[in-house]
C-alpha positions in Angstrom: 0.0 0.0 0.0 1.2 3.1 -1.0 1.5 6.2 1.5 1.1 9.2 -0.5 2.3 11.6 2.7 5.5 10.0 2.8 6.6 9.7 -1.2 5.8 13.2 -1.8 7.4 14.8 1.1 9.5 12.9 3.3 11.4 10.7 0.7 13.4 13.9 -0.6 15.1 13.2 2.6 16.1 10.1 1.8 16.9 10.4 -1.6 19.2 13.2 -1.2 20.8 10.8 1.4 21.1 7.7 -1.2 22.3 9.6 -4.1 25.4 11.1 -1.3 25.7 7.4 -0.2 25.8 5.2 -3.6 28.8 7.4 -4.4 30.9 5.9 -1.7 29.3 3.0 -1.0 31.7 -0.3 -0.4 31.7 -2.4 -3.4 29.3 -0.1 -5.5 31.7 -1.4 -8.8 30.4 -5.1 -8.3 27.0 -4.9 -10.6 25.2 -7.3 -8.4 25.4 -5.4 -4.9 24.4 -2.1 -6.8 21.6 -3.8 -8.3 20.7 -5.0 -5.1 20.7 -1.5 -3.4 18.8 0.3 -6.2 16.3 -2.1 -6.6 15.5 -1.9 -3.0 15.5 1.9 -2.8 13.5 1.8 -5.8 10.6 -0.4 -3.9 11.5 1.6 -0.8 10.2 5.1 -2.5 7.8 3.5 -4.6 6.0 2.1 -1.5 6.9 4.5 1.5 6.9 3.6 5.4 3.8 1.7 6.4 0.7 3.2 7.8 -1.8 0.8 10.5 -3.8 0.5 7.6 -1.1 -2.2 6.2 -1.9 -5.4 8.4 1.3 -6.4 9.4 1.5 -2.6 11.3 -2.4 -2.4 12.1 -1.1 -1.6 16.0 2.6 -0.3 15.3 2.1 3.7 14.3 5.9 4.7 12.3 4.9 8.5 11.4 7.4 9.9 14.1 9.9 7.7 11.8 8.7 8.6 8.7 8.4 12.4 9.6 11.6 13.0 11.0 14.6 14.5 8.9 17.3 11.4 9.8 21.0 11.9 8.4 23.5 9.6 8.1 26.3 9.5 10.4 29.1 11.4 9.8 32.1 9.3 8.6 33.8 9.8 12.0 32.9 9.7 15.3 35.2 9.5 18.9 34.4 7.0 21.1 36.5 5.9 23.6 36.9 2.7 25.1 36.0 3.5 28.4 32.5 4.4 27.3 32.4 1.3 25.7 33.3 -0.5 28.9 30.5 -1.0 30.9 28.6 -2.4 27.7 31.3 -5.1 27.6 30.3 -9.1 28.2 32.6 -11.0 29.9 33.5 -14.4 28.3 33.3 -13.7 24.9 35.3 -15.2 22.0 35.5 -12.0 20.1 33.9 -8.7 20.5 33.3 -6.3 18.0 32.1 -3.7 18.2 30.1 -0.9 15.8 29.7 3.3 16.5 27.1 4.2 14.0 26.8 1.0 12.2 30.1 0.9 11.3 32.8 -1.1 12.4 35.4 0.2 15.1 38.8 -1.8 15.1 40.4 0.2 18.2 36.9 -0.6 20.3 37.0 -4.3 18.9 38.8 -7.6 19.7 38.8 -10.8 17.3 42.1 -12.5 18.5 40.4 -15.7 20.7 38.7 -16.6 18.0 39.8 -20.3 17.1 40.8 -21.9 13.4 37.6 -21.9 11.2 35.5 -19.0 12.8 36.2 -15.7 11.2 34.4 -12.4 12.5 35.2 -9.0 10.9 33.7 -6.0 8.8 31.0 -6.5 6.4 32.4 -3.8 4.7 35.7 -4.6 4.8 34.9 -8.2 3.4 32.7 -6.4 0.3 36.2 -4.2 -0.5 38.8 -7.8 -0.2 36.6 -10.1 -1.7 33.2 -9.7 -2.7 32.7 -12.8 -4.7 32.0 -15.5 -2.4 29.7 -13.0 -0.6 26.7 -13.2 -3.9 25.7 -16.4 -2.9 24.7 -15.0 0.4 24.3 -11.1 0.8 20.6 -10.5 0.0 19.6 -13.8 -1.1 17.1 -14.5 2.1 15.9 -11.2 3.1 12.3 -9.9 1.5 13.2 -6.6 0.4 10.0 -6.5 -1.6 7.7 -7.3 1.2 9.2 -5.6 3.9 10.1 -1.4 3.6 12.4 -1.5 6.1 14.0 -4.5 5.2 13.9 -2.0 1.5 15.9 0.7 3.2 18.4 -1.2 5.5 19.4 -3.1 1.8 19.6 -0.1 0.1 21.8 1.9 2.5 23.9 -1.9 2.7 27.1 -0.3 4.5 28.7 -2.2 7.5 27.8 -4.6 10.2 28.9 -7.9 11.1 30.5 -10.4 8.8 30.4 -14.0 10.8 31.7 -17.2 9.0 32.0 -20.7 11.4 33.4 -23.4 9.3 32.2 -26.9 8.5 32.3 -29.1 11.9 33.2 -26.2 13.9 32.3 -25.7 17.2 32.6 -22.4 19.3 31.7 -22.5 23.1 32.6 -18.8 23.8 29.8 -16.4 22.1 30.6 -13.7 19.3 29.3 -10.4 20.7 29.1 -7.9 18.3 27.6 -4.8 20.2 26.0 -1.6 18.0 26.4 1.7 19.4 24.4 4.9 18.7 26.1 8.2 19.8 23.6 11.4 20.1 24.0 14.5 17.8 22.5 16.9 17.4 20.7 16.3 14.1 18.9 12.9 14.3 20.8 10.3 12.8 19.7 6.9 11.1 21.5 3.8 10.9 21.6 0.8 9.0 23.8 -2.1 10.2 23.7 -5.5 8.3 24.8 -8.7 9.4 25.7 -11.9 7.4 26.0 -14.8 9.7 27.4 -17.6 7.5 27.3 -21.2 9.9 28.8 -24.3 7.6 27.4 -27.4 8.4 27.7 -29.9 11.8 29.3 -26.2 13.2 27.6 -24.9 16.7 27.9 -21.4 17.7 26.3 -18.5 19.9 25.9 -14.9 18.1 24.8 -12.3 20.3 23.8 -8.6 19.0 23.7 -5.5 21.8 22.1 -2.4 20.7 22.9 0.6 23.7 23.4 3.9 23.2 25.9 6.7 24.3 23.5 9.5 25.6 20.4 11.0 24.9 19.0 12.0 21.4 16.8 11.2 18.3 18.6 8.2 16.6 17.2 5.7 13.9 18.7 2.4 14.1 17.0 0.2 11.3 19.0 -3.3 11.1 19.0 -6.4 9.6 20.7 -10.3 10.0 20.8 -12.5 7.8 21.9 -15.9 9.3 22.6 -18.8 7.6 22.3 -22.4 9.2 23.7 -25.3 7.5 23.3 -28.7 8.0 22.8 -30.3 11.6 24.5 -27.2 13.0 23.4 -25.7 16.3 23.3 -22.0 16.8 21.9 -19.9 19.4 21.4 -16.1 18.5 20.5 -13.2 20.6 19.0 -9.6 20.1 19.8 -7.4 23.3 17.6 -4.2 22.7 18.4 -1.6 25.6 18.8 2.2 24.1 17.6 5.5 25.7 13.9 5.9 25.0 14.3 8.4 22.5 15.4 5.9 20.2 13.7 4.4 17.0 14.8 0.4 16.5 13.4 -1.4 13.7 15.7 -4.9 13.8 15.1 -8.0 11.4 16.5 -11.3 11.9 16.1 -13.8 9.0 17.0 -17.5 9.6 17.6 -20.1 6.8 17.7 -23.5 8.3 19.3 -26.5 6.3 18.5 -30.0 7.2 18.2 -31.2 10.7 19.8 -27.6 12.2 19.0 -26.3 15.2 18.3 -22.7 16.1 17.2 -21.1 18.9 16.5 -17.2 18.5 16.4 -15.1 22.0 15.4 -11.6 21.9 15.2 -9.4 24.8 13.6 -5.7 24.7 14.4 -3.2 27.0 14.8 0.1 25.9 13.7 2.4 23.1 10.6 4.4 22.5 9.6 2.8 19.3 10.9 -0.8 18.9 10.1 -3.3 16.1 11.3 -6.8 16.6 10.7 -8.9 13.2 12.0 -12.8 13.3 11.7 -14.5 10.5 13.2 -18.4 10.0 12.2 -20.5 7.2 12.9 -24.4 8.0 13.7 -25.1 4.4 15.1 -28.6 5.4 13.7 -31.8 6.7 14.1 -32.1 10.6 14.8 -28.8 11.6 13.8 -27.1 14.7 13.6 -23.3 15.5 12.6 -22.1 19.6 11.8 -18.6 19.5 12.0 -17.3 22.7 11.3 -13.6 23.7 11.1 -11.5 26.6 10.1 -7.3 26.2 10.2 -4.8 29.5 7.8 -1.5 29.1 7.5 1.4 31.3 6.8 5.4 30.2 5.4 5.8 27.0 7.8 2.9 25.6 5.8 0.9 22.6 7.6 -2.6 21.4 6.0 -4.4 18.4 7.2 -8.2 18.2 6.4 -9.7 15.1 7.4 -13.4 13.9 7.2 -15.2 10.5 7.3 -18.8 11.2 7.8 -21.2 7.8 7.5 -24.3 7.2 8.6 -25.3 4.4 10.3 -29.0 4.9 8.3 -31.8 6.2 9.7 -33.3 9.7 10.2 -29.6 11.9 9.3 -28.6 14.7 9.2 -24.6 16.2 8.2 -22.9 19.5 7.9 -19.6 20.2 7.4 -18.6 23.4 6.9 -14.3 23.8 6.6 -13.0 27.8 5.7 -9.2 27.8 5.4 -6.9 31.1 3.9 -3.2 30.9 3.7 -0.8 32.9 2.8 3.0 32.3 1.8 3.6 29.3 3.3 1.6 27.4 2.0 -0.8 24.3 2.8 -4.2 23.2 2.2 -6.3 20.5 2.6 -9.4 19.7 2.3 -10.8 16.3 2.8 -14.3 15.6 2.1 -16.2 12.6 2.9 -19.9 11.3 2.9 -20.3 7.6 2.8 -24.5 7.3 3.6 -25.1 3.7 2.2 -28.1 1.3 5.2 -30.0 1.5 5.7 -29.9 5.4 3.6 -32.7 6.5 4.6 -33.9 9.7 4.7 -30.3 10.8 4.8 -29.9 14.9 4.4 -25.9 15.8 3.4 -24.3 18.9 2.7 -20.7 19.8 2.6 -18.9 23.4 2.2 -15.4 24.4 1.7 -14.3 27.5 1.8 -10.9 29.1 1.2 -8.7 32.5 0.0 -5.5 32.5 1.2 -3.5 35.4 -1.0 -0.3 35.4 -4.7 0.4 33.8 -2.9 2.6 31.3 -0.6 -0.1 30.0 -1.8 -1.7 26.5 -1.1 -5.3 25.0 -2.2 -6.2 21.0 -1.6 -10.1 20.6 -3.0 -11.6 17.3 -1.5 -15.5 17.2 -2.0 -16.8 13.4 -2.3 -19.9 11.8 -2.4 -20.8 7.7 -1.9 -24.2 7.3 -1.9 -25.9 3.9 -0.3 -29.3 5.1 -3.0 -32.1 6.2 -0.6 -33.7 8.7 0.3 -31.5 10.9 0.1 -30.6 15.0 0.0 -26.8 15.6 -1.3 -25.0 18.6 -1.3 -21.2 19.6 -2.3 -19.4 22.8 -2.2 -15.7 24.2 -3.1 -14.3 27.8 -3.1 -10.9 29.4 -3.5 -10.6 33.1 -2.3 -8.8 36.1 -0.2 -9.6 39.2 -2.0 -12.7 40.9 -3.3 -10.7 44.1 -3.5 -14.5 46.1 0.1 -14.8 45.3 0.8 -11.2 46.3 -0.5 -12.1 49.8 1.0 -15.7 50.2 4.4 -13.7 50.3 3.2 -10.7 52.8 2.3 -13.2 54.7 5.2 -14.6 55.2 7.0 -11.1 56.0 7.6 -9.8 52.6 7.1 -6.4 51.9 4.8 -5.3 48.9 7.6 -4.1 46.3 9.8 -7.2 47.2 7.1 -9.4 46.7 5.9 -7.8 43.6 9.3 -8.1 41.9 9.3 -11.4 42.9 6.6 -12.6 41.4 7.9 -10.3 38.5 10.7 -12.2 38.1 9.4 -15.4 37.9 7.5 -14.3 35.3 10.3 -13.2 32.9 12.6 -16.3 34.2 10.3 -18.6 32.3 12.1 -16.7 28.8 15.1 -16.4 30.9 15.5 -20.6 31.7 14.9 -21.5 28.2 18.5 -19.8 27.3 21.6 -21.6 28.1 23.5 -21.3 31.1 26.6 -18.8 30.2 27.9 -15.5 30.2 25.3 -13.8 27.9 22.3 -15.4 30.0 24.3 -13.9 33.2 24.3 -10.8 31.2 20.0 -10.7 30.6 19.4 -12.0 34.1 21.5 -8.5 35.6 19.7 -6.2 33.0 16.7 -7.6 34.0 17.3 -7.2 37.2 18.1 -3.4 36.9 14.6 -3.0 35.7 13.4 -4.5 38.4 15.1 -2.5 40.5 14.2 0.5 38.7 17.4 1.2 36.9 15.9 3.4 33.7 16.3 1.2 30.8 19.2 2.4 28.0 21.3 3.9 30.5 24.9 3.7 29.6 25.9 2.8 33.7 24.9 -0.5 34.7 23.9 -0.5 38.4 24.1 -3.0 41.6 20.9 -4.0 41.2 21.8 -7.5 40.2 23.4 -7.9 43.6 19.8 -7.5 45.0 18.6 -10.1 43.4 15.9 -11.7 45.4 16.3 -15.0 45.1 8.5 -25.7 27.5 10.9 -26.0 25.2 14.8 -25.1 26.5 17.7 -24.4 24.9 20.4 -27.2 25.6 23.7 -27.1 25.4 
């Protein structure tokens, strides 16, 4: 559906900005990638951002995005490494690290990563060799269904180039972790990510999207993630940024036979968030868990939307969304299963459940099914309720006070997203971030607190 408002007025924007772009862009010789880019900024300005009269954003309301004037970064921008610090995980095989969707070497460390696992620049992979990257780079993501999938592709830049050869196995995650520093025009980014797992390989991929400061920032990304052959992968989206912030994020998963993928996303921060997860079990006897947990307060408003295919008879998915408002903030949750002809045998279950903390807080769930396979087992479920007021009183009763108890029970709410990850550094990581919200601690803020040290006492993800 076209929206007239934004191709006539706020497109000039954007154009400007794509024309300034294509003339530097990495790898803009190689026919294929500048095909790629002007055929999705082509579909991106004949189209324009989505209104709620498009049913796939009937709740989410984008007009703040579409009517602001967002720049691109400029080319440099100092960071130091003690900013970066707190945002640091522990454990990890490599960290790298992005300031404006592109790559930072000085911020970075790739030198634990073992033989067969390279991690690096997207960018700088497109200007070395930009061959081997065709059969990949654009091959999975919709560009013509999805506008912002449309714009990220067009303004392809930098992001995260991960490639974990055949057999492989990795038991420290890659952390790649996106900053966004304020200015003081707004600024948009695009970071895309080509995750690249060879068969029988096993792997953990976590992204982190913070921000340095408050201001109006744009952060529109997108992962492509490749799963071969029996691998097992585990990929997590952290989303904590200041609640001025705009995150539109897409992860797109393309599972070979028999691979196993589990796909954690955990909202936090922001003040418009879109969450889009989309694997396609394109061979027989894979399995995806899609497991989610999003944290609202203020005026916060975080749109989860998943795209479940099955296109391979034999697979198996779960997805499992926990949401918790408060304020006046919205939620949605969109969840639909597309079972294909071909994927008899087809076992899918869906669950969202969600608490709503205060009468102003608002949830949207709309579970779908389309099912064109005869023999199949599917299921899908939502709730929406408040704090049990019979559990609230079992613990006063037994000397609680009200706030403890509350975040008590609050937690054992969002543990039920938190036990299905496996045990590690980045689950450590979501359990103290959790926590801090628990505890108050604003979400986005660039100073962790203690609050983790207050801590008051399916399907899962094995390891």
């Amino acid at each position: 559906m076209s929206n007239v408002a934004t191709t006539s007025r706020e497109l000039g924007n954007y154009l400007e900005a794509f024309t300034e772009f294509a003339k530097r862009a990495p790898g803009q010789n190689q026919g294929w990638l500048r095909k790629l880019r002007e055929d999705a900024f082509a579909y991106f300005c004949e189209v324009g951002f989505p209104t709620t009269h498009d049913e796939d954003w009937r709740f989410t309301n984008v007009s703040a995005i579409a009517q602001t004037a967002f720049r691109l970064p400029p080319e440099a921008v100092n960071v130091s490494a003690e900013q970066v610090e707190p945002f640091r995980l522990g454990g990890a095989a490599c960290e790298l690290v992005f300031v404006n969707g592109r790559f930072d070497p000085k911020l970075s460390s790739v030198n634990s990563l073992p033989k067969g696992v390279s991690a690096g620049s997207l960018a700088e992979e497109i200007r070395r060799d930009p061959k081997p990257l065709e059969r990949y780079l654009g091959q999975y993501l919709n560009t013509q269904r999805d506008v912002f999938c449309a714009l990220n592709t067009a303004f392809l830049e930098d992001g995260a180039y991960v490639h974990i050869g055949r057999g492989t196995v990795l038991e420290a995650p890659i952390y790649l972790l996106f900053v966004t520093t304020a200015g003081e025009a707004p600024v948009m980014t695009h970071p895309r990510n080509l995750i690249i797992a060879e068969e029988d390989s096993q792997a953990t991929v976590v992204e982190d999207y913070v921000s340095l400061g408050a201001g109006v920032a744009f952060s529109n990304a997108a992962t492509e993630l490749v799963a071969g052959e029996h691998t097992v992968l585990s990929h997590y989206l952290i989303e904590r940024e200041h609640t001025d912030a705009y995150n539109v994020s897409t992860l797109r998963l393309q599972q070979g036979r028999s691979a196993s993928v589990a796909s954690h996303s955990v909202l936090l921060g922001g003040g418009l968030v879109r969450n889009n997860v989309h694997p396609v079990l394109a061979g027989e006897g894979a399995d995806c868990l899609i497991n989610g947990l999003f944290i609202g307060n203020g005026h916060q408003h975080m749109d989860n939307y998943m795209l479940v295919e099955h296109a391979s008879p034999h697979c198996a998915s779960r997805q499992f969304y926990n949401g918790i408002l408060d304020g006046h903030s919205r939620g949605v949750f969109h969840g639909r299963i597309i079972v294909h002809k071909e994927a008899q045998k087809t076992d899918a279950k869906q669950t969202n459940r969600n608490l709503l903390l205060s009468d102003d807080a608002q949830i949207d769930t709309k579970p779908q099914l389309e099912i064109y396979a005869d023999d199949v087992k599917c299921t899908h479920g939502a709730t929406i309720g408040q704090i049990e007021e019979d559990e609230l009183f079992y613990l006063r009763s037994r000397g609680i006070d009200e706030p403890a108890a509350r975040r008590l029970l609050l937690y054992a709410f969002a543990s039920e997203c938190l036990e299905r990850m496996k045990p590690g550094p980045v689950r450590a990581r979501i359990e103290e971030l959790v926590n801090e919200w628990l505890f108050h601690t604003e979400p986005g803020s660039p100073e962790p607190g203690n609050a983790a040290q207050e801590r008051a006492l399916h399907w899962e993800e094995v390891g």
